[in-house]
LUMGUMI-165658 format. One line per 10 residues: for each residue x, y, z of C-alpha. Coordinates in nm, 3 decimals. Layout:
% residues N
X/Y/Z  ... $
END
This chain:
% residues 110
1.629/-1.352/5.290  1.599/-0.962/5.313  1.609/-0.781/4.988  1.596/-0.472/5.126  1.986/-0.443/5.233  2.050/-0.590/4.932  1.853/-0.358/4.782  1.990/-0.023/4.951  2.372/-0.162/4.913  2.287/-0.195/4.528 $
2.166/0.118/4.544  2.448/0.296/4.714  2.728/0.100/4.466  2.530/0.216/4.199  2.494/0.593/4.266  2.858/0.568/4.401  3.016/0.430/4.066  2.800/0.689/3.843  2.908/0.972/4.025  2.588/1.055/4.175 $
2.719/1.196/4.530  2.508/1.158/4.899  2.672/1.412/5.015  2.969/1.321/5.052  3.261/1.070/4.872  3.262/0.660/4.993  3.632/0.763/5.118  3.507/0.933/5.395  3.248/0.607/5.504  3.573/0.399/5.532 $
3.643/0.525/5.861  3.268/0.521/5.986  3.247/0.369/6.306  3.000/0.107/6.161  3.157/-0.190/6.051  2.882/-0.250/5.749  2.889/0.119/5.642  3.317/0.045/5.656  3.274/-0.248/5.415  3.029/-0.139/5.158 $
3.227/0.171/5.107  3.606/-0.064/5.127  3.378/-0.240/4.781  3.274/0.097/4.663  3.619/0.243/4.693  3.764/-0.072/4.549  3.489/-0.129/4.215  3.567/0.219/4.116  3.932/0.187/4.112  3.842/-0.120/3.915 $
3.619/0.139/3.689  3.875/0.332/3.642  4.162/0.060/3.560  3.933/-0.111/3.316  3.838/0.276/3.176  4.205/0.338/3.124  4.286/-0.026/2.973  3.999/0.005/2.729  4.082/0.371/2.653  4.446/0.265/2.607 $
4.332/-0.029/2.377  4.112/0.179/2.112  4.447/0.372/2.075  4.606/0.079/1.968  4.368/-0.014/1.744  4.341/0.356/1.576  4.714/0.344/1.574  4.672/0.004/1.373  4.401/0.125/1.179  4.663/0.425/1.050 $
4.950/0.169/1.010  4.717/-0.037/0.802  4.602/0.289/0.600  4.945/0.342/0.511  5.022/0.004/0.421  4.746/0.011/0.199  4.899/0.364/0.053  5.236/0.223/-0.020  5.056/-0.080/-0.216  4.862/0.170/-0.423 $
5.146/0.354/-0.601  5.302/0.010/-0.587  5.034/-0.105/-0.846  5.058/0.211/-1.004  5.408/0.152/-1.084  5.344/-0.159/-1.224  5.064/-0.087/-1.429  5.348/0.207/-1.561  5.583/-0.054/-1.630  5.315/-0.293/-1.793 $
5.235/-0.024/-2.032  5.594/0.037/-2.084  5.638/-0.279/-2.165  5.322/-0.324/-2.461  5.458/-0.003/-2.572  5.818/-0.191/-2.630  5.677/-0.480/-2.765  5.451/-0.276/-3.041  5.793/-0.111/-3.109  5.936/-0.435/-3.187 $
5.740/-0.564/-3.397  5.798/-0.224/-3.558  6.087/-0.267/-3.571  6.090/-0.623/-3.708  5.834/-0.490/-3.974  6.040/-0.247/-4.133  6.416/-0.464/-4.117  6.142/-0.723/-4.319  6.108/-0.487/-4.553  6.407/-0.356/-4.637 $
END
């Protein structure tokens, strides 16, 4: 086994999906008159358009999370003045009670 065009077409892939250019773009090797030079640039050509769907379905995910993260924030909003109103209406309420027997205290007495 030769490790060398394995090598080299590693390589090429590699430089080709960071951006790093030879000199020109892996759309211009698909017409090369050399059948191997054809195919490795048909896979380069084909991974990054893979790169790029898989950028923009990752990209398009973390939106959906930050748009839950927000939904969830404002869930979590709404159930604090929630409580608040509650804890209102609980001290509301101990002040009617206290008023009551108040109340009850001084019809005793009279």
């Amino acid at each position: 086994m030769n490790t060398f065009p394995s090598l080299a077409r590693f390589t090429v892939v590699g430089l080709a999906l960071s951006g790093c250019s030879l000199g020109h773009s892996a759309g211009d090797d698909l017409t090369s008159s050399n059948p191997a030079v054809a195919a490795q640039a048909q896979k380069v050509v084909d991974l990054q358009q893979q790169v790029d769907a898989q950028k923009k379905a990752f990209d398009d995910q973390k939106k959906v999370v930050k748009n839950r993260e927000k939904a969830v924030d404002n869930q979590q909003d709404q159930a604090d003045v929630e409580k608040k109103k509650l804890d209102a209406l609980k001290q509301q309420l101990d002040g009617a009670k206290q008023n009551l027997k108040g109340v009850k205290t001084q019809a005793k007495t009279q």
